[in-house]
C-alpha positions in Angstrom: 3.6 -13.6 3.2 6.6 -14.6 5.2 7.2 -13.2 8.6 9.9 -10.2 7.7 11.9 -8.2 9.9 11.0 -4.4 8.5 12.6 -1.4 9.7 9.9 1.4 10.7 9.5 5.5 10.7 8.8 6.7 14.0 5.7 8.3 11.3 4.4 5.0 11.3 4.8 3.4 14.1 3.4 6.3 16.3 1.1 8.7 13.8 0.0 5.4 11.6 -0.5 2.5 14.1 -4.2 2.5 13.9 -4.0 2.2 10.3 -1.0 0.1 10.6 -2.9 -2.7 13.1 -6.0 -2.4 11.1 -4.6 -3.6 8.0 -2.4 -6.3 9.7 -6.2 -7.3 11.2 -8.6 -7.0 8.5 -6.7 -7.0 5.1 -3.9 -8.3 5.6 -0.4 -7.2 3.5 0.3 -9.8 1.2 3.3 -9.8 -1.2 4.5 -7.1 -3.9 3.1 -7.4 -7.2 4.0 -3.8 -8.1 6.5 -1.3 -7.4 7.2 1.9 -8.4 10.3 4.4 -7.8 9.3 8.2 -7.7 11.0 10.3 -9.4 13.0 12.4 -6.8 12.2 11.7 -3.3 13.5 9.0 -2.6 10.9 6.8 -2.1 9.1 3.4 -3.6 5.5 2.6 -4.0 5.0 -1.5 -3.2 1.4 -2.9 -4.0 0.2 -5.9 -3.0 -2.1 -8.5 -3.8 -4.3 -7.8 -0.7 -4.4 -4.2 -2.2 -2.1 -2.5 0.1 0.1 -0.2 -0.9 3.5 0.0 0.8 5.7 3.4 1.1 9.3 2.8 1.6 12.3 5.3 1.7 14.8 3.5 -0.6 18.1 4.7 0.5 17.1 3.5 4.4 15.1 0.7 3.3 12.3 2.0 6.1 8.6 1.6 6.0 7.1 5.0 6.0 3.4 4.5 5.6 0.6 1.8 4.4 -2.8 1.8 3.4 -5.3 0.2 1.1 -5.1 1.8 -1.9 -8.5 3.2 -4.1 -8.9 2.4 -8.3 -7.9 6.0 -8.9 -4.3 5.7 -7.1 -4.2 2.0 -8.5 -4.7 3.2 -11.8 -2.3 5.7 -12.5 0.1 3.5 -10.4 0.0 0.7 -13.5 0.1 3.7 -16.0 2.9 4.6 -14.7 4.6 1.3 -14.5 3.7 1.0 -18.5 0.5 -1.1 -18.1 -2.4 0.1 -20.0 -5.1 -1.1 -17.2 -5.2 -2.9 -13.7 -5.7 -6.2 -14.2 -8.9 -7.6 -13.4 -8.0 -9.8 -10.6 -6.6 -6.9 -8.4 -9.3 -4.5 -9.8 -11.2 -7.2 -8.0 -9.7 -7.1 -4.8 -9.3 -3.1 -4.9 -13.7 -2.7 -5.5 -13.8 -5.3 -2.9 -11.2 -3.1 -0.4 -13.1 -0.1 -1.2 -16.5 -1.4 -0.1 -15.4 -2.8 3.1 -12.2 -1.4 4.5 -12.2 2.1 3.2 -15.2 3.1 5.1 -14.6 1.4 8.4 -11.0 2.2 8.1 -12.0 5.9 8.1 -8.2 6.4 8.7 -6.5 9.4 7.3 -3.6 8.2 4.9 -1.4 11.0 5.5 
């Protein structure tokens, strides 16, 4: 991933910035291979190769929150999109998230 100048919530960049630094650290952020526009709110779901997923309010183009992402969230994220499964590669990486960052994380996502 390219150094990019993003925009942050003050959600983030004060309630988050554990979670924030630990995934700079240990996972890393990647780049976009998935994104997905809710409905209503305003806001756009980014996933990313390292298994990150991204929140980002669309009209201000601000970073809201980050975090790795679990199968189940992953899964009805590519349902959504119109995929019928997550591909195996990022399946992969996600198991491989879950067993190593998700626990030492320990970081609530909200």
């Amino acid at each position: 991933m390219t150094a990019t100048r993003i925009t942050m919530t003050r959600h983030i960049k004060e309630e988050r910035l554990d979670r924030l630094t630990y995934i700079a650290m240990n996972v890393g952020f990647g780049n976009v291979v998935l994104e997905q526009t809710r409905g209503s709110d305003g806001k756009r779901d980014c996933l990313t190769d390292t298994g990150v997923l991204l929140v980002k309010d669309i009209v201000n183009e601000v970073l809201i929150t980050a975090y790795v992402i679990d199968i189940n969230k992953a899964t009805a994220m590519y349902k959504n999109c119109g995929f019928q499964s997550v591909p195996q590669s990022m399946k992969r990486v996600i198991i491989r998230n879950e067993k190593k960052h998700l626990k030492q994380q320990n970081i609530a996502r909200y």
